[in-house]
VMD Tcl script that draws the C-alpha trace (Angstrom):
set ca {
  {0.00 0.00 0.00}
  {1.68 3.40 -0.64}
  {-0.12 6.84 -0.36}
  {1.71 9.57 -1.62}
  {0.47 13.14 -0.50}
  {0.99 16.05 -2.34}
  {-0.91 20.09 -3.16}
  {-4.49 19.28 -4.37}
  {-3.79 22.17 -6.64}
  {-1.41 19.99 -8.75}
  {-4.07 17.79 -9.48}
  {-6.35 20.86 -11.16}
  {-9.55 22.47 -9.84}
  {-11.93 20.50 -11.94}
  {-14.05 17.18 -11.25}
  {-13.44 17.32 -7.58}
  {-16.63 16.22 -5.67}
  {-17.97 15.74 -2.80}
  {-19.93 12.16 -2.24}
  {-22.22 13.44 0.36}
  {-23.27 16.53 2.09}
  {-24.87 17.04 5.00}
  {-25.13 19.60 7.90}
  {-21.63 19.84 9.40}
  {-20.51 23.06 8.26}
  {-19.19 22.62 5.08}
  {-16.52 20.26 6.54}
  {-16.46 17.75 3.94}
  {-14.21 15.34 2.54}
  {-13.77 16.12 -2.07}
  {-12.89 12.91 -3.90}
  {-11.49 12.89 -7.49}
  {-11.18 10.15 -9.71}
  {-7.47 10.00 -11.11}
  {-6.92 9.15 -14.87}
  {-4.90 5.86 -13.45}
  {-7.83 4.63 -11.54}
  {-6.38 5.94 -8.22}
  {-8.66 8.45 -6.20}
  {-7.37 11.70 -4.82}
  {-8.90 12.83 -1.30}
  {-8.68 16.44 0.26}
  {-10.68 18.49 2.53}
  {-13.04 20.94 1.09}
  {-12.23 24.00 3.40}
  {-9.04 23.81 2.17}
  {-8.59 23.07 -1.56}
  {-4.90 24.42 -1.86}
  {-4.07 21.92 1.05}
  {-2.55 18.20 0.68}
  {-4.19 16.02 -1.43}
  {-3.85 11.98 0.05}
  {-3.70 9.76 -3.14}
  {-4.90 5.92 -3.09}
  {-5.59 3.18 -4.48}
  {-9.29 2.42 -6.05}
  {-9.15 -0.72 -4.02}
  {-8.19 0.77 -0.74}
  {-11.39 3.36 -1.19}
  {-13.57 0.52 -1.46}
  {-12.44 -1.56 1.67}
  {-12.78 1.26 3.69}
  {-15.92 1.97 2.22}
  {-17.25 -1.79 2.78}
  {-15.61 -1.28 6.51}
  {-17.51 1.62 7.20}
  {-21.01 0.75 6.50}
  {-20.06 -2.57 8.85}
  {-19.38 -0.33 11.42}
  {-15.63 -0.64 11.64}
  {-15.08 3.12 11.30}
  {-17.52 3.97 13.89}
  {-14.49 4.98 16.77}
  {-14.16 7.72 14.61}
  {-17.09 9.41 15.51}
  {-17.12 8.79 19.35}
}
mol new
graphics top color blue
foreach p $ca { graphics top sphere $p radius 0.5 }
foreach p [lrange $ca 0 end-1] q [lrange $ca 1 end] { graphics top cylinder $p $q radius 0.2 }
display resetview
């Protein structure tokens, strides 16, 4: 598994998105779809800040984990 971290703004401004939205302030996590089937992650208050980098396949297992309920420590 390697992540590599770098400026979201090296990645361009376009087809960022966010998956959900909800009531927390605008505090939300952007996703982009890389050309090389990686996904690019930053946070949305801060679009010039670090963008993490991973693997399609690491997005889905934590996907999968979450709605299980493995990520739910994060929210207590």
């Amino acid at each position: 598994m390697s992540h590599v971290l770098r400026a979201a703004t090296e990645l361009g401004a376009e087809k960022w998105v966010k998956p959900w939205s909800g009531s927390n302030g605008g505090n939300c996590v952007e996703a982009k779809p890389l050309g090389d089937g990686r996904v690019a992650l930053r946070q949305s208050t801060d679009p010039d800040g670090p963008a993490l980098i991973c693997h399609q396949g690491e997005i889905a297992a934590f996907i999968i984990g979450a709605k299980a309920g493995d990520a739910d420590f994060l929210l207590s």
